[in-house]
N, C-alpha and C positions, 0 to 999 in steps of 0.2 A: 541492651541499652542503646547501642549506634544503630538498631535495627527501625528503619525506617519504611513502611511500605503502605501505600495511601491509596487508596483508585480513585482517580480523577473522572471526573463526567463532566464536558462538554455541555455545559447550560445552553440554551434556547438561548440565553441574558449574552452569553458570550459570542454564540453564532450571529446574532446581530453585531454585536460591537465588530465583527469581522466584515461583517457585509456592508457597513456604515465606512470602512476605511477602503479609498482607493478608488479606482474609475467604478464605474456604474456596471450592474453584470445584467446579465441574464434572470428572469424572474425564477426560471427553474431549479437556478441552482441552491439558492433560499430552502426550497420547497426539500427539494432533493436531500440537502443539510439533517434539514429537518426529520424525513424520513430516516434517514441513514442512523442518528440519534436517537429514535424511536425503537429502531432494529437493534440499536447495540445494548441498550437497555433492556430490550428481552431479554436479549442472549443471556442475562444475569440469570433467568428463571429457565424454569426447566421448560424444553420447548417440546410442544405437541406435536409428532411428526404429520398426524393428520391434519394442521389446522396448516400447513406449508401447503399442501394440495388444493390451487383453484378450480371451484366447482364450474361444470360449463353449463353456461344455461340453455337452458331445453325448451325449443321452441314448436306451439302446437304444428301438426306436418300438416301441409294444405291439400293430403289427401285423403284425410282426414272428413269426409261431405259428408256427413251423417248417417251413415249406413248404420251405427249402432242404433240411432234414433228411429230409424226405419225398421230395425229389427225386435225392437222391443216398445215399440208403439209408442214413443213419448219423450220429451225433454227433461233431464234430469236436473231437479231444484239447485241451485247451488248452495243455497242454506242447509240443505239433506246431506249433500255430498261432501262439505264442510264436517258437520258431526258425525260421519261415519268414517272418515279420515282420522277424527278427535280419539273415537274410539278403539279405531285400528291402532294407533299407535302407544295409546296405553297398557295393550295388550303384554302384559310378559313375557309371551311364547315368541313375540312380532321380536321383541328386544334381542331377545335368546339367537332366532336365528340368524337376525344381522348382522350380532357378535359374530357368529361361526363365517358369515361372507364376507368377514374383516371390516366390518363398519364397527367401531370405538362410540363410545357418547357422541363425542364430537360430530362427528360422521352423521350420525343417526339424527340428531338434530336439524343440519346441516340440508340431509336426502328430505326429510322430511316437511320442511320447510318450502323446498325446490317443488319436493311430489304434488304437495297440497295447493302449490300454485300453478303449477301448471293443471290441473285439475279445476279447478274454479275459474278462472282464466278462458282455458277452452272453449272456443263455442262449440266446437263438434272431439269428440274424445276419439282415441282411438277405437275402432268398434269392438273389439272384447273386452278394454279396462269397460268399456260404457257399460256392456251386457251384464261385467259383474257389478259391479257400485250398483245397477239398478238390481240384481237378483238379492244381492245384501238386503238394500234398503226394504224388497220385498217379502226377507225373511225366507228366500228360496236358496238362498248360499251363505256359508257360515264368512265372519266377516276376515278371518287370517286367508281366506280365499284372492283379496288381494295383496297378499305378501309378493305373489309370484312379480309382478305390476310394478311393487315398490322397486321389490332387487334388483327390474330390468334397469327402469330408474333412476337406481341409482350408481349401475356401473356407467350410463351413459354421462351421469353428472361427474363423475370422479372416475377418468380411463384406469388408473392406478391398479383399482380392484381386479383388472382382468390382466394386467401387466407386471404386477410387483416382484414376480421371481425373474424377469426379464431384467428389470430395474436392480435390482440385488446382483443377480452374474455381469449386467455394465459397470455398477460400481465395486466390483469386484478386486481390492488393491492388494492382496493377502499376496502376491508374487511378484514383486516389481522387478525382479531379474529378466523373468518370461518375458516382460515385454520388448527385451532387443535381442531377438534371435540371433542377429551378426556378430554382435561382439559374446554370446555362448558361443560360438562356431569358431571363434579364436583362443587359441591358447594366450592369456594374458600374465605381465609379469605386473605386481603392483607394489610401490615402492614409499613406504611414507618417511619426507623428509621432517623429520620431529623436532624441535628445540624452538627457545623463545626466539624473540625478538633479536635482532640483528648476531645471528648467529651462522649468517652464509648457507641457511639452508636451500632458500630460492635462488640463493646464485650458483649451489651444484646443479641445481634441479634442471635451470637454465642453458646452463654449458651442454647437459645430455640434449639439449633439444637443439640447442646449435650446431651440436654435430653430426644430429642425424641427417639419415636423408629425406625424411619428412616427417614433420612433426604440428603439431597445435599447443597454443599457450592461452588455458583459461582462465583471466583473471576477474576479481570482484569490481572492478571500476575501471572508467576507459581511459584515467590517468593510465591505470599500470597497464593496460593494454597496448598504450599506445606508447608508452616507452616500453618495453620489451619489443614493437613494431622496429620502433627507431633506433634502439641498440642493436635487433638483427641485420638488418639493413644495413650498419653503419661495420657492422661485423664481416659484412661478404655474405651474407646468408640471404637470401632475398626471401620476404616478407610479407604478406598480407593486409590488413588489417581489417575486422571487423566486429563492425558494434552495433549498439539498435541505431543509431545516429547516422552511422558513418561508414564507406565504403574506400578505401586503398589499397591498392594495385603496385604492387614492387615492379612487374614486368611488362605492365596493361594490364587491361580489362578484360581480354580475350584471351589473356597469356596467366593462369594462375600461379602462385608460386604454392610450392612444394611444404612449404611454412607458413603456418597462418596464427596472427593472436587477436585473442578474443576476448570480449565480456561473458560469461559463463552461460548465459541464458542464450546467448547465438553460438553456440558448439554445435556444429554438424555430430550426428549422430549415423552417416549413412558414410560417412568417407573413411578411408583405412590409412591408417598414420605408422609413422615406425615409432616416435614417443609424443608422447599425449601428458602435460604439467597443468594439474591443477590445483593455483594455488586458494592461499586460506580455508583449507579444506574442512576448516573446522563451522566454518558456515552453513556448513549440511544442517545443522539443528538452527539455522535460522527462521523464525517465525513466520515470514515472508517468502523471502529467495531460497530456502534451504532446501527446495522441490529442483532447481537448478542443478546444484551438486552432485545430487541422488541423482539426476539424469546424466549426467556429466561421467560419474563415476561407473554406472553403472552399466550404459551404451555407449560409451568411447571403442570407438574398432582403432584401437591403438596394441602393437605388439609390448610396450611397457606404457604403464602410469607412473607418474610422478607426482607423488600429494604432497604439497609442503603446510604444514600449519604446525598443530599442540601436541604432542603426545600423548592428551587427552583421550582424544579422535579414535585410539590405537583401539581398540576393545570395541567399539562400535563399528569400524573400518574391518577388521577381521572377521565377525559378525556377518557382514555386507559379503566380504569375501567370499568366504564359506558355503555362503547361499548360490555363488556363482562356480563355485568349486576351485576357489582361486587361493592363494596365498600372500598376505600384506610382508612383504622385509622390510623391518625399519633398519633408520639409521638416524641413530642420534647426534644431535650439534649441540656445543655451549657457548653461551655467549660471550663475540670476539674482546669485547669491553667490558671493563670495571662499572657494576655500578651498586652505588653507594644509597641507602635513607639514611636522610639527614635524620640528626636529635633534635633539632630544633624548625619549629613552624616559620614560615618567612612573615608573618603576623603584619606586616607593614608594605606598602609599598617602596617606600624608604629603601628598603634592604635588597632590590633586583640589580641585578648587575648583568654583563657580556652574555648572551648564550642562554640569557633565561627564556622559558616558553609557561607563561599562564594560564592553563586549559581549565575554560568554562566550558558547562555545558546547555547554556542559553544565549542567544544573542544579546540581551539586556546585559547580559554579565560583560560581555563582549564589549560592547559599548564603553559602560560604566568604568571597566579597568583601563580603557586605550585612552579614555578621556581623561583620566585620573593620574596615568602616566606621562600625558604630554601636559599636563599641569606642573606636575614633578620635572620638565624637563627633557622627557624620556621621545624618543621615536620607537613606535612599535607597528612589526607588519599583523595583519590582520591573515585571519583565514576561517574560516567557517563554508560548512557544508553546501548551503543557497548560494555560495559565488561560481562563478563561469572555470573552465579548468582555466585558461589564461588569466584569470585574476588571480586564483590560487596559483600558480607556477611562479608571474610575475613575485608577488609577495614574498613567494618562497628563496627566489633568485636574490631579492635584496634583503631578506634577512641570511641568508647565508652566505654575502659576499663580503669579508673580511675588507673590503675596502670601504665601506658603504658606511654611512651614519647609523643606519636602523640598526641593534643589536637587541631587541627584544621582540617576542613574539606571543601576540597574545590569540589563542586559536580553541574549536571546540577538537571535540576526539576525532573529526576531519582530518587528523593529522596521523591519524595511528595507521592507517595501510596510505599507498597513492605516493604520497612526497618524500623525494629526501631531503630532511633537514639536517640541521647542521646546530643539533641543540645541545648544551652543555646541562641545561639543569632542566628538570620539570616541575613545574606546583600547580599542583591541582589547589583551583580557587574553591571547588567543591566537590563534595565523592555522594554528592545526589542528583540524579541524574535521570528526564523522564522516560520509560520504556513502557512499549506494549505486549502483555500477557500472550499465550496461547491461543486465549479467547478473543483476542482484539481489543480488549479493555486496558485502555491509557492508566497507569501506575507512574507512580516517584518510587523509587528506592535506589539507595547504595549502590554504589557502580560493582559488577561481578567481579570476580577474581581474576578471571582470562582480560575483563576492558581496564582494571588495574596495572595489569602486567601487559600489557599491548599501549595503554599508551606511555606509563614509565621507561619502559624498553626505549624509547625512542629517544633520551638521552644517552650522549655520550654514544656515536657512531664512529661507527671503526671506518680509518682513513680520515678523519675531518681533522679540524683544528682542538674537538673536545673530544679523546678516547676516552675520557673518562667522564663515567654521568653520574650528575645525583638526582635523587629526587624528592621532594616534601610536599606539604600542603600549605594553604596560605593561612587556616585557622590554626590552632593550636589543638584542639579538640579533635581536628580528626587526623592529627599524626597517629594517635596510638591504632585508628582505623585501617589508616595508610596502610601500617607498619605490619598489621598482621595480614590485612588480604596479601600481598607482596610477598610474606612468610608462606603461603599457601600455595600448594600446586592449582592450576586450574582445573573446574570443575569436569568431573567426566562428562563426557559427550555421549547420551543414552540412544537417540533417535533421530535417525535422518526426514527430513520434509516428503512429502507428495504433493502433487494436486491432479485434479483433472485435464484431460486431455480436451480438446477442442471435437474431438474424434465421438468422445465419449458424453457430451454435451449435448452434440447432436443426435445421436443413437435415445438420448434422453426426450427430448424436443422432439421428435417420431413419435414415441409413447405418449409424451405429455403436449400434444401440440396447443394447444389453450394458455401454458405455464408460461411465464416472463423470464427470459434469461436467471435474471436475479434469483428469482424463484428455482429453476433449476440448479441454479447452485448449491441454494440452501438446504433441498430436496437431498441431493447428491452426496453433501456433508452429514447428513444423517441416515443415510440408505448406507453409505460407503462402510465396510469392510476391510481394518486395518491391522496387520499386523504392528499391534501396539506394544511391544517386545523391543522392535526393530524402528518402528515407522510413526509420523503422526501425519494428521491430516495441514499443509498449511491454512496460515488464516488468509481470507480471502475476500473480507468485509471490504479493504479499498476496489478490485472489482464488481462486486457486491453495489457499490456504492456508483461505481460510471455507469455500472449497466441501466442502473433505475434512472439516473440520471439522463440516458439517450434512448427509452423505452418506448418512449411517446415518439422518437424518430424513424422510419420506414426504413428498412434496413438489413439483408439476407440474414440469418445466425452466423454463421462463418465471418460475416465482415463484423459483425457487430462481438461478437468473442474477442476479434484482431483489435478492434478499440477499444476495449475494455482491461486488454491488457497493458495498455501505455502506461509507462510508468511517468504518475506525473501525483503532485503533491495533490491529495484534498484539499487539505487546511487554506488553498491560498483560492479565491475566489476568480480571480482573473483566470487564472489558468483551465479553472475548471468551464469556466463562460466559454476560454477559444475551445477548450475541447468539442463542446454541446456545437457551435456553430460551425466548428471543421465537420464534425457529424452531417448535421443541417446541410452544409455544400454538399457533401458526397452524398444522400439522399434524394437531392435535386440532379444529379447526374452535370453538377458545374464544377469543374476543377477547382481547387483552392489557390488564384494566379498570384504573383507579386503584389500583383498593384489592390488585389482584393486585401491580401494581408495588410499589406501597409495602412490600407484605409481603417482596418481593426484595431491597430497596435498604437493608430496614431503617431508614427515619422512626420519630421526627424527626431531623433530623442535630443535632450538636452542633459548635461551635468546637472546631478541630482545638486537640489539643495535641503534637501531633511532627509529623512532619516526614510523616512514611509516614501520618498521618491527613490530613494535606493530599491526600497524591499520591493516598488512596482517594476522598475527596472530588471533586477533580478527574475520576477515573477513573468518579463516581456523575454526575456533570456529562456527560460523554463518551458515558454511558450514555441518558441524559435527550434527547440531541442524538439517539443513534440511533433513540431511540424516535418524534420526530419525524421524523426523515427515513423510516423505516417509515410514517407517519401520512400521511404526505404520497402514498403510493405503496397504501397498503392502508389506507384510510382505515376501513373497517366494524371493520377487524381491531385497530386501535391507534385507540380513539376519544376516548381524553381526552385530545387536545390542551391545552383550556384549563388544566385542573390540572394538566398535565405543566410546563407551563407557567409558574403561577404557582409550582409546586414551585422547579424549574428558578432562577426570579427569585431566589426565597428560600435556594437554596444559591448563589447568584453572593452573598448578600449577605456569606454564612458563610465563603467561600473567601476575599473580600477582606478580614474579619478576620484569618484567618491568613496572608493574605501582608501584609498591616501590621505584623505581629507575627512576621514570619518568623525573625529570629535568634532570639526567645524559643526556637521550635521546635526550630531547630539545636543551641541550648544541651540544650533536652529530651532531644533522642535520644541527645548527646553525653555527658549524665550516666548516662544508662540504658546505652548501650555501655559507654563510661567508655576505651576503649582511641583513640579517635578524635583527632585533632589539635585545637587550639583556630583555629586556621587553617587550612583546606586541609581542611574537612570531606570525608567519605566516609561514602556509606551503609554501616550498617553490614550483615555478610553473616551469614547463618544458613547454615553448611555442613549437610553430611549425614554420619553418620559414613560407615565404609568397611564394619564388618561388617552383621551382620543385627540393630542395635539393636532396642530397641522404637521409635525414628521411625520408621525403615528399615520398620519390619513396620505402624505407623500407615500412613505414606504407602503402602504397598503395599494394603491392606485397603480407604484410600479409594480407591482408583486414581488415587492420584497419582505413583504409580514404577510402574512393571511390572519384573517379573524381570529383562527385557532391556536396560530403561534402569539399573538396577543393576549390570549386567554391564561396561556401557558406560563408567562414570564409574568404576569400578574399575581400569578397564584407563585410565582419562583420570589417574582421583590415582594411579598407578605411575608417571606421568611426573614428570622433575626439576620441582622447586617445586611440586607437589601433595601430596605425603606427609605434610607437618605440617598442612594443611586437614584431612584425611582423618582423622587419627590424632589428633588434639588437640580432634577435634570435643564428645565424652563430657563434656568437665571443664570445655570451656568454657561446654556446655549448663546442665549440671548448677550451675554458677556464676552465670549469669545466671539460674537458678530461684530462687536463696534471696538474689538482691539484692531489697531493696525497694522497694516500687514508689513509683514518686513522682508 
């Protein structure tokens, strides 16, 4: 009955409504959009591994002078050489044997197609295909005579056929122990701190790393990186810090310290630690990052591990062990705090009082409650995942300062690792919440049992003003939901992440040099060999998705793998624009300077006044982040860290304006819509009409629609509940032109 599970698809209809909001992008990225939703929609069907292989075209050789014509007296018709090709290849026996040389239908099509054109094509053939096609047509050679002709071919159109056991042992993932011979060469002690939420398990786990004598701390976010930096530090322990971001030095830059903390994806693998803390370990089965952990846990040259997460973990973590010839000891924690489900829904916003936290899991929701509550009266800090860590900390500081006005906190699940708050109760405004599948296919369903219990946990923290937590939901309907995931342990944790190496990419791109990165991934993903007992393959579609995106730019493999791996959002269009154009500079062999950026981002920023100047804001922030994480990796090429930097500080200061001021915003956009609810905001949408307006022909001229994605969204607004977006679009444009501005 509460089972809710939906897959969402990404319309054409809504890629636009994204490209229509916000500064003006890049024509490619549209296009790119586009593609990327093309791909993801196969994935639904079952995919041909052969139709991933790009055929290379075969060009006649210009040594090619006519020796075969000299040798057999005569030019061969191309109309002749046409139906004797027709015929060859109707052939049974032709079929039979191309199957055995690994040509599929597909393939055979494919060669076939290629063969017959470069044969007609030719002025001059090679002189023994010529010699046979002429002994054929003259009845002096049987016609599977040219088979031999076709197979050459066709291995030249498709390297695979002559490679594919080469390509099988590279994707070879069945031992992912084997791959860090250093840490099998140490005897490892591995230790899982297991219990819920605020149960002091990370804070043993911590102490053993403070007192070593050299240790690493890998965490999932560079909040908690960078406090566990600044606790050891503040400890006497001198400290590190390192992220894709960001670079500090406890003793200098020359001078490393013996203690370093990290975001889990920059864990040295080559250095020898006396204890090694990594936490949330239950993120190994993340669909994304969970190739991280598995690296983390499994190559750490640490004399003890220290994993704090679920007790989950434990059976899959031994599992992992085993294969290394190691041993997991747990130790179990319970939690320090009381915490209580309520019987009753908070059904009202009426009913919030001290120490409440109302965790949406949309920004609309976000909105709608903060606005709703300072209608009621109420001051609430804000916090969601798109703010800067200074605007998140800020927020967190004045809702948990017992002196301060703010005493509610409306937040999404951004809250469940990273921050200490200081919450008394929690309500979940909704337990639907959107996720992406294994496959990369966007889903709604019911929050799991572990994201139940992770972010409930987080009422009622031991040491605060609230030891004792409750928690509920805001509908009434889904208390009995609540009530039982919270009854349940969380789910077991069956398979750790992988992905490919950078190493193994290029070993790939030697064999397949014709193939597009992209293309090699996807290769890779279906060649690849996993033990699926233990292991899955990560999803990989958002690199999938930059690589095609910077395909068209000139660029080593190795650099262009390094940018592909930047973590940065798809869905937001600006961000993906500065990507393509940092691409673009480093191609050109020009630094990416200050004064080039600023001129991109458009400085100085100003205090957002709506809602969608926030979200550009935020998206100019995202941007700032990528440009160091490039700095960090191509340091000649991205060299003004420092002003990136103080830039950076000074729009965290601008964003925390507007989310102090957030319902103003909401009220803003909601006058300028004017069609919008006063509760239950909604961004508002810019449709596209359905003819060939003048938008229609703007966005066409920037390349922001191509013919074909207009084809596309036509045949989408012909569907029931499309036809008045489509048709109503003209009047409501032309409406919103002559309102004024405020």
């Amino acid at each position: 009955m509460y089972h809710l599970k939906k897959s969402l698809r990404l319309s054409s209809y809504n890629q636009m409504l994204g490209l229509l909001e916000g500064p003006k992008i890049v024509p490619s990225y549209s296009y790119f959009l586009h593609q990327y939703e093309s791909r993801r929609n196969r994935k639904k069907t079952s995919i041909n591994l052969s139709s991933l292989f790009t055929p290379v075209p075969i060009k006649p050789n210009s040594e090619d002078d006519g020796v075969g014509k000299e040798l057999t007296g005569g030019t061969l018709n191309k109309t002749d050489i046409a139906k004797v090709l027709n015929k060859f290849y109707q052939r049974a026996e032709v079929k039979s044997v191309a199957e055995e040389n690994g040509l599929d239908g597909y393939l055979q099509h494919q060669v076939y197609l290629g063969f017959r054109k470069f044969c007609i094509e030719s002025e001059c053939l090679p002189a023994d295909l010529h010699i046979v096609i002429n002994d054929v047509l003259h009845n002096t050679a049987h016609i599977t005579d040219i088979l031999p002709y076709y197979l050459r071919h066709a291995r030249e159109m498709f390297p695979h056929l002559e490679c594919m056991d080469d390509l099988k042992r590279i994707s070879d993932l069945t031992s992912p122990p084997s791959w860090y011979p250093n840490a099998r060469d140490m005897k490892r002690k591995i230790i899982l701190h297991a219990g819920p939420t605020n149960s002091g398990k990370t804070y043993h786990a911590l102490e053993r790393f403070l007192s070593a004598k050299s240790g690493v701390y890998c965490g999932p976010l560079k909040l908690l990186a960078a406090e566990v930096y600044k606790k050891a530090n503040e400890r006497g322990t001198p400290c590190d810090l390192v992220t894709g971001e960001e670079r500090k030095y406890a003793l200098g830059e020359d001078n490393p310290a013996s203690h370093i903390s990290c975001t889990v994806e920059m864990t040295s693998i080559n250095t020898p630690y006396e204890v090694a803390v990594i936490d949330e370990i239950q993120l190994v089965r993340d669909p994304s990052r969970g190739w991280a952990w598995t690296r983390a846990l499994l190559g750490l040259m640490a004399e003890e591990i220290h994993l704090c997460g679920e007790e989950a973990a434990f059976d899959l973590l031994s599992a992992l062990a085993l294969m290394c010839n190691e041993e997991v000891e747990v130790r179990k924690y319970k939690r320090l705090t009381e915490l209580t489900v309520e019987e009753k829904a908070l059904e009202s916003l009426e009913n919030v009082k001290a120490g409440d936290c109302i965790v949406c899991f949309n920004k609309n929701d976000i909105y709608s409650v903060s606005r709703a509550l300072e209608v009621k009266g109420h001051e609430a800090a804000v916090i969601y995942g798109g703010l800067p860590p200074g605007t998140k900390l800020a927020q967190a500081q004045k809702f948990n300062d017992p002196e301060h006005s703010c005493k509610l906190l409306v937040a999404t699940d951004a809250i469940g690792m990273g921050l200490n708050l200081s919450i008394g109760r929690v309500i979940f405004y909704s337990l639907v919440k959107p996720t992406t599948n294994e496959k990369g296919e966007k889903e709604i369903d019911i929050i799991s049992i572990s994201q139940a219990l992770q972010i409930a946990g987080r009422a009622g923290r031991f040491g605060t003003q609230f030891e004792k937590g409750y928690v509920t939901t805001f509908k009434s309907e889904d208390l009995p939901v609540l009530q039982s995931l919270l009854k349940q342990p969380p789910e077991p944790i069956t398979k750790a992440g992988l992905h490919p190496t950078a190493e193994q990419i290029e070993l790939y791109a030697y064999h397949l040099p014709h193939s597009t990165l992209s293309n090699l991934i996807s290769i890779f993903e279906e060649i690849c060999t996993v033990d699926d007992s233990l292991y899955f393959m990560c999803n990989m579609e958002d690199f999938k998705f930059l690589a095609d995106m910077i395909q068209h730019v000139a660029l080593p493999l190795r650099t262009r793998y390094v940018f592909c791996c930047a973590p940065l959002n798809r869905k937001m269009p600006f961000v993906c624009s500065m990507f393509l154009k940092f691409a673009r500079q480093f191609s050109r062999n020009d630094g990416a300077t200050f004064l080039w950026l600023c001129k991109h981002l458009g400085t100085p920023f100003s205090t957002p006044k709506s809602i969608a100047d926030l979200v550009h804001l935020e998206a100019v922030f995202d941007v700032l982040d990528l440009y160091l994480w490039l700095s960090t990796r191509f340091p000649e090429m991205f060299p003004a860290v420092a002003q990136v930097r103080e830039l950076q500080a000074s729009l965290d200061s601008i964003i925390q304006q507007g989310v102090t001021q957030i319902t103003r915003l909401v009220i803003a956009d909601q006058q300028t819509d004017g069609d919008a609810p006063e509760v239950g905001y909604r961004q508002r949408k810019r449709d596209i009409p359905m003819g060939r307006g003048r938008l229609t022909e703007k966005l066409i001229s920037e390349g922001l629609l191509t013919p074909g994605m207009l084809s596309q969204l036509r045949k989408e607004w012909s569907k029931p509940g499309h036809e008045e977006e489509g048709h109503n679009f003209l009047s409501r444009q032309s409406k919103r032109k002559k309102k004024p501005k405020h």
